[in-house]
N, C-alpha and C positions, 0 to 999 in steps of 0.2 A: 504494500500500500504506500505511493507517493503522496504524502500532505506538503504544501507550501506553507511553513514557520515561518512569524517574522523574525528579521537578522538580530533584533534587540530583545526576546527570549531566548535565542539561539547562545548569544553570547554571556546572559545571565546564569544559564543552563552551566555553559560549561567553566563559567568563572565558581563557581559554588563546588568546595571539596571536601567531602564526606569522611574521605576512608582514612585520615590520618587522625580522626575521634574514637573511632572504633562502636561497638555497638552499644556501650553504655554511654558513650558523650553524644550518638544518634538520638539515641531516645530521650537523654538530657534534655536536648536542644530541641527536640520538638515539644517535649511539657512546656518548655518556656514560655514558646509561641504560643500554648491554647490547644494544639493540634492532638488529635488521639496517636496511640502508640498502638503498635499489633498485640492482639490478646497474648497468642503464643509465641514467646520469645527464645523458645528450646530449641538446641540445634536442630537440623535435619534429622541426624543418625536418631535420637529421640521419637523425634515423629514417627519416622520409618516403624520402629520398636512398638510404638503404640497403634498404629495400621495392621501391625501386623496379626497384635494378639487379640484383633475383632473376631470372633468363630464363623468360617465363613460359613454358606447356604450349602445345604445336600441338592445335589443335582438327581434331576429324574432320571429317571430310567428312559427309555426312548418304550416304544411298543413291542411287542414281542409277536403280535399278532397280526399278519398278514392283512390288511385294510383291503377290501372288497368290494367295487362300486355298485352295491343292488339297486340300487336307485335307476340305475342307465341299464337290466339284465335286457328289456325287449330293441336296446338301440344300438349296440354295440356288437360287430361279429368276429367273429373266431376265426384265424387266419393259421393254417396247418405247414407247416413246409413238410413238402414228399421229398 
């Protein structure tokens, strides 16, 4: 997806440097501001660990029994190879 940004977000955008706070001076600095913070703040590998141990669903079975069109037995014909 191409969007046209103007050049004076563009430069606001990449004047503003994050990663030398780390994740506790992130979230600092946006309580400051008023701004909410993410609920879950726990690494990945954490999350991963807690997805994991959901129980997942039992899968069905499929049918075992041959499904049979009776609905269509006087429209349909039978074709033998000799």
């Amino acid at each position: 997806m191409k969007m046209d940004v103007d050049e004076e977000f563009v430069s606001l955008w990449h004047s503003i440097r994050v990663d030398q706070l780390g994740e506790q001076g992130v979230e600092e600095c946006l309580r400051s501001m008023g701004l909410p913070v993410m609920q879950s703040a726990e690494p990945v590998e954490e999350q991963k660990e807690a997805v994991e141990a959901v129980p997942s669903k039992k899968k069905r079975r499929g049918r075992t029994a041959k499904t049979q069109n009776v609905h269509l037995d006087g429209v349909l014909k039978e074709y033998e190879l000799e």
